[in-house]
C-alpha positions in Angstrom: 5.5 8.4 -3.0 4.7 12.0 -2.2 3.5 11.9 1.6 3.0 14.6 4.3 6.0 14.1 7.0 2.8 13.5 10.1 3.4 11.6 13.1 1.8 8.1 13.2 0.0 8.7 16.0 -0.4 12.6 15.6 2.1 13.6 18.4 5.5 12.5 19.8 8.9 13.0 19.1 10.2 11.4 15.5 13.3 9.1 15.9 15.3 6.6 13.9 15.2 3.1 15.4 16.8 0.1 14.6 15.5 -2.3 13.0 16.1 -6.2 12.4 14.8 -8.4 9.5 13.3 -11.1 10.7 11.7 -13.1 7.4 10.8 -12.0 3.8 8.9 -13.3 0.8 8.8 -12.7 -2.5 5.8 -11.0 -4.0 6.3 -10.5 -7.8 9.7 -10.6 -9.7 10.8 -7.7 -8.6 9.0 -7.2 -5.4 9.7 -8.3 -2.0 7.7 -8.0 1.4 10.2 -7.5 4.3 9.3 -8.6 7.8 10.9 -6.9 10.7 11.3 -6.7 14.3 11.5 -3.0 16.1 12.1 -3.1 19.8 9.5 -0.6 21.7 7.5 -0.2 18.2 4.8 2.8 18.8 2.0 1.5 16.5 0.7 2.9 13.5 -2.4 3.3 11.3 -3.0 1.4 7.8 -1.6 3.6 5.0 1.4 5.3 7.3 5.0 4.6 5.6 8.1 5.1 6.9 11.3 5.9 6.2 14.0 3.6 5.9 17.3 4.6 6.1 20.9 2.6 5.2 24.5 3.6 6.2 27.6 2.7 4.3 31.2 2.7 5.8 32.6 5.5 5.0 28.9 8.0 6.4 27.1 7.8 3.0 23.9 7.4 4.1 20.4 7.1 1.7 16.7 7.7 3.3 13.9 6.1 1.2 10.0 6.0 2.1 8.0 2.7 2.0 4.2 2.0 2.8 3.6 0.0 5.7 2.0 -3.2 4.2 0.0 -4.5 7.5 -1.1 -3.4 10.9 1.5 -3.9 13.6 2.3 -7.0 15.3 3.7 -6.1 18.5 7.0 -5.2 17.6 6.8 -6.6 13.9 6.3 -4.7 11.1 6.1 -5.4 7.3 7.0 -3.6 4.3 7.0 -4.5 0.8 9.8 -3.1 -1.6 10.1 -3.2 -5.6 12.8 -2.8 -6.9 13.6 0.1 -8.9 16.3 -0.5 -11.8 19.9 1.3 -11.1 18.5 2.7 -7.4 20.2 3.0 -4.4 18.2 0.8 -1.8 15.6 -1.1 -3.5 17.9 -3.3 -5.2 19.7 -4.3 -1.5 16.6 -4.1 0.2 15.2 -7.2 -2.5 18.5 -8.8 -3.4 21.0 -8.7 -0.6 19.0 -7.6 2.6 19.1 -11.4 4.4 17.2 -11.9 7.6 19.2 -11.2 10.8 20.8 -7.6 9.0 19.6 -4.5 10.1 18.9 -1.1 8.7 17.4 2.3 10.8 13.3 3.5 10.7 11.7 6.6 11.5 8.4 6.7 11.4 5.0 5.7 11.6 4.5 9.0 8.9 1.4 10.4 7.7 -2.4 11.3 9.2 -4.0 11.8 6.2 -4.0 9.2 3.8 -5.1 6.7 6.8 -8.0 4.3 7.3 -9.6 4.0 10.9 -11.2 0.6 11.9 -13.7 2.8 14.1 -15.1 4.6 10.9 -18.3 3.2 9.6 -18.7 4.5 6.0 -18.1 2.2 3.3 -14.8 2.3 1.5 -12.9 2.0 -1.7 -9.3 1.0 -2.5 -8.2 2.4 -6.4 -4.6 0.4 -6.8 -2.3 0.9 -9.5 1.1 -1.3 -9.3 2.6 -1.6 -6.2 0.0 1.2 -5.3 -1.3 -1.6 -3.8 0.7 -1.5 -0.5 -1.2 0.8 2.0 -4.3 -0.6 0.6 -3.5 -3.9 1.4 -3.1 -2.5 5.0 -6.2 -1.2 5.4 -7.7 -4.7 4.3 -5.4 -6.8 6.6 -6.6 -4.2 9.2 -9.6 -4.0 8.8 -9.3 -8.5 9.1 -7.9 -8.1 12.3 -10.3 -5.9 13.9 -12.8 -8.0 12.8 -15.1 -4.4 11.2 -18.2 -5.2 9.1 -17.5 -2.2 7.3 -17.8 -2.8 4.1 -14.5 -2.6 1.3 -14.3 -2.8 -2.6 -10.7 -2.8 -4.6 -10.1 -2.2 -7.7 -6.7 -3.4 -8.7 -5.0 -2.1 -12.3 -1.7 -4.2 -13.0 0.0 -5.2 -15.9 -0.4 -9.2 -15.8 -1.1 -11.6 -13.1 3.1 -12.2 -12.9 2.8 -8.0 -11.6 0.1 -8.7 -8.7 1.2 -8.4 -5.3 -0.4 -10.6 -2.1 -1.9 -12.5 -5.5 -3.2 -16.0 -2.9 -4.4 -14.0 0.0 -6.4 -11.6 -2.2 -7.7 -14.4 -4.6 -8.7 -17.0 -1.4 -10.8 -15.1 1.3 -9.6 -15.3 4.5 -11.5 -15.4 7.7 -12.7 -11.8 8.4 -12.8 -11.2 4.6 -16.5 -11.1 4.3 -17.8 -7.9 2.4 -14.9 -7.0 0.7 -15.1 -7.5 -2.9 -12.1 -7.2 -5.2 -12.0 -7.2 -9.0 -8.6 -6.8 -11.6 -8.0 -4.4 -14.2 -4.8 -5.8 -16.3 -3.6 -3.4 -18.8 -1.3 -5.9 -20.5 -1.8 -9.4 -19.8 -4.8 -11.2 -18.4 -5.4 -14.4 -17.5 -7.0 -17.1 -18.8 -10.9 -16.5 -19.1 -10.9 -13.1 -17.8 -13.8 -11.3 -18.4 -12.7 -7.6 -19.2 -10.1 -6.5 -22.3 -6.9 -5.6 -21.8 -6.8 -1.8 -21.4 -5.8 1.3 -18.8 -8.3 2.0 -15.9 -11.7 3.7 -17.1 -14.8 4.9 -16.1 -16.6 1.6 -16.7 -14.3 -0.1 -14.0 -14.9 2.6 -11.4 -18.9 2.4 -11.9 -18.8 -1.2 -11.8 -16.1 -1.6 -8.9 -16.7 0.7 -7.0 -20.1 2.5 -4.7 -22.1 4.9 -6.0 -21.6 8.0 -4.7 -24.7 8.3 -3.0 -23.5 5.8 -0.9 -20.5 8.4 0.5 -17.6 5.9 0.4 -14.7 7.3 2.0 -12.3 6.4 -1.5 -8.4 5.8 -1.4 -6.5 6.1 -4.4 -2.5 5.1 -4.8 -0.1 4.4 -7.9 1.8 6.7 -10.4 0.9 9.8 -10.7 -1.1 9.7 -14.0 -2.9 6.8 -12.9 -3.9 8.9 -9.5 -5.0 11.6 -11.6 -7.1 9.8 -13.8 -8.9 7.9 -11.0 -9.4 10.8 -9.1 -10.7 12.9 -11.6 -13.1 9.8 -12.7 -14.6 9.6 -9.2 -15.1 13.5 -9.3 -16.8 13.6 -12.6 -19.1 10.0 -11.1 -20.6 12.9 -8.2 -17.8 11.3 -5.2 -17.2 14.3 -2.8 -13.8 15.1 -3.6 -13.0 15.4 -0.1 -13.9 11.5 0.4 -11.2 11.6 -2.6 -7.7 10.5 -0.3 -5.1 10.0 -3.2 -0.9 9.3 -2.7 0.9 9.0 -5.4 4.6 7.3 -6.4 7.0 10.4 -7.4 11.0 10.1 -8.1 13.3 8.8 -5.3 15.8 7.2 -6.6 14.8 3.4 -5.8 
């Protein structure tokens, strides 16, 4: 994803530390959430990433960026990976990564693309794919600091095989009230599924979504054609376009 390179908490020195699985679940087919522990672990908002780096044996090193998937938990942090066909890390990171190893962090990265629990307007989550990461922080934080503030997400996936955190978003969970969420499956959809098959459109943002009267503060993440479309949706519906917070996936070699 193309992110701006911002301390997690907007000051401090940037350094890599190490960092120990500690338990992992699949999420999809191809699509793992990674649990681990990172001793003296600084905190961070919901939609910081980091990166994540791996070392071979003879110095080869790769650096990759992932989306912090939930707040903090002490020193525990989670990430969920999908694997990217013929890439460097994703496939270890889904395949072979087993708890106990270790790889190297640096991070909490990016101010911008955040969600404060102390912010009152409402707020809108735009997911497409795996797009679905950060967002899903900002709804587990916003869980566990018990805000009233209220959240819609609109979700665009292929089929219901492709949806990530598919039982926590489909049973509420204490602290869930006021957040609505509603599917968009370009593909495949489930059995007695309202809406056709089809890409994201301007029906699904109008009836998702707030009007813009309202001033939602709006987050948008997934490929960049998707991003674009969304955004330029919201735009054309009357959203401010600075209430318009967009990241998008971009080439990194998985």
């Amino acid at each position: 994803m193309a992110r701006a390179a911002v301390s997690g908490r907007l000051g401090g020195r940037l350094t890599w530390r190490g960092a120990r699985l500690v338990e992992s679940r699949d999420e999809t087919a191809a699509a793992r959430t990674l649990m681990f522990e990172v001793p003296d672990w600084p905190g961070h908002l919901a939609g910081q990433h980091v990166d994540v780096r791996l070392s071979a044996e003879d110095g080869y090193q790769a650096v990759r960026s992932y989306s912090l998937a939930a707040p903090a938990d002490g020193d525990r942090i989670a990430l969920s990976v999908q694997r990217v066909p013929d890439g460097e890390v994703s496939p270890y990171l889904t395949q072979d990564f087993a708890v106990g190893d270790s790889v190297e962090l640096r991070g909490p990265l990016g101010g911008w693309f955040v969600w404060r629990p102390a912010e009152r307007d409402p707020v809108l989550l735009v997911a497409g794919g795996s797009g679905i990461v950060p967002l899903m922080a900002m709804v587990r934080a916003r869980r566990v600091t018990g805000s009233r503030v209220p959240f819609r997400l609109i979700y665009s996936v292929r089929s219901p095989a492709d949806l990530y955190y598919a039982d926590e978003l489909r049973v509420p969970q204490p602290g869930d009230g006021g957040l609505d969420v509603a599917y968009v499956f370009t593909r495949e959809a489930p059995d007695g599924h309202s809406r056709p098959t089809g890409r994201i459109a301007v029906a699904d943002i109008n009836n998702g979504g707030w009007p813009p009267e309202f001033e939602p503060n709006c987050f948008v993440c997934g490929p960049t054609g998707f991003v674009e479309i969304v955004a330029d949706i919201l735009v054309a519906l009357g959203h401010d376009p600075r209430r318009v917070k967009t990241e998008r996936f971009g080439p990194t070699g998985g």
